[in-house]
C-alpha positions as CSV (number, residue, x, y, z in Angstrom):
1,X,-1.1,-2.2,-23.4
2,X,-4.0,-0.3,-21.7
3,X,-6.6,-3.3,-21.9
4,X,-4.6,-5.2,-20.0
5,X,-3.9,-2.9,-17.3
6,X,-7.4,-2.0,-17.4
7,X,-8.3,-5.8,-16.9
8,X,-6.1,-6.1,-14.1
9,X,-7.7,-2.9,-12.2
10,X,-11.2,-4.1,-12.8
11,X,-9.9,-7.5,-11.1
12,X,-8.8,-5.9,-8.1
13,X,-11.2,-3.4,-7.7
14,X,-14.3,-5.5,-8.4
15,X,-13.0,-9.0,-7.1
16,X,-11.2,-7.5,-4.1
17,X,-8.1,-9.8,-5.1
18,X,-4.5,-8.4,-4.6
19,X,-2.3,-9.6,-7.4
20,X,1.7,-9.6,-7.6
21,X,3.5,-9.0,-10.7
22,X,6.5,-10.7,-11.4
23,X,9.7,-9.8,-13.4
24,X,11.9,-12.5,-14.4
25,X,9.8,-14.8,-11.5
26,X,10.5,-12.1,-9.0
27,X,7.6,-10.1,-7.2
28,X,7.9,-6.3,-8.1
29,X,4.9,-5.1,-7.5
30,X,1.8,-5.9,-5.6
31,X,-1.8,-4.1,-6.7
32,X,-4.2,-4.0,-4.3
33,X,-7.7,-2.0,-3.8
34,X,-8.1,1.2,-1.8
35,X,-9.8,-0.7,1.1
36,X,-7.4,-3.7,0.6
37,X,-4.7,-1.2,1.3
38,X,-6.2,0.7,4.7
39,X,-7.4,-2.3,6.3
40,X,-3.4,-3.5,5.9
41,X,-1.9,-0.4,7.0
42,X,-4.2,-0.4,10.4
43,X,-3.3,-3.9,10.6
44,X,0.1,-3.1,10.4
45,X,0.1,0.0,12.7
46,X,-2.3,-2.3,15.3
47,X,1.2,-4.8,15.5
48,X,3.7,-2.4,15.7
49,X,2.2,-0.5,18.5
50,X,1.5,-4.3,20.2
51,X,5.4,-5.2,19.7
52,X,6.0,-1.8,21.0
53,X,4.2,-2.2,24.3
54,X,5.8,-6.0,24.2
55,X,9.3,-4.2,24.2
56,X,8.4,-2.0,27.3
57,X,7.2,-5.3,29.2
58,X,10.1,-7.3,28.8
59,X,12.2,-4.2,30.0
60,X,10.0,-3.5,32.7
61,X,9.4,0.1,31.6
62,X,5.8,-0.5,33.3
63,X,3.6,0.1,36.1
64,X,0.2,-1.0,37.6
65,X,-3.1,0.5,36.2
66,X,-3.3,2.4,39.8
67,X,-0.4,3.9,39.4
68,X,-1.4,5.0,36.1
69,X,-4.2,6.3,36.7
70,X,-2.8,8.3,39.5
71,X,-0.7,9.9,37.5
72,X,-3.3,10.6,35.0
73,X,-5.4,12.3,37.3
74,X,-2.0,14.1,39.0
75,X,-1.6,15.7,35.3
76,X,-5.4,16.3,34.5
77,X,-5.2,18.1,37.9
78,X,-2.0,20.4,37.1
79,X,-3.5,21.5,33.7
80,X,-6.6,22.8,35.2
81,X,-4.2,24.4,37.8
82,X,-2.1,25.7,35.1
83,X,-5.3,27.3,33.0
């Protein structure tokens, strides 16, 4: 039994290939490298934070890059106040 697993993490690792074991033709689990892995979680984060920001623009929980910046500077300016 460890050859075989062994075979399958030299595959990954040194290939960079992602491979999905079935069970009864089902996918259970899917073995992927280290950098494999990262680059799909920052992938992942990257969309949700773009469907985010697509959820504020369709309810029009927005303003203008003025306005924002206004009220960047209004804050930066309290803080230093405030120190």
């Amino acid at each position: 039994m460890r050859a075989p697993r062994l075979a399958i993490l030299r595959e990954v690792n040194e290939a960079g290939r992602t491979i999905t074991i079935t069970q009864n033709g089902e996918a259970k689990v899917v073995v992927m490298d280290v950098n494999t892995y990262d680059r799909w979680r920052s992938a992942t984060a990257l969309l949700k934070l773009l469907a985010n920001g697509e959820a504020e623009v369709q309810a029009a929980r927005v303003v203008s890059q003025t306005e924002a910046f206004r009220r960047a500077r209004e804050a930066i300016r309290r803080t230093r106040q405030d120190a």
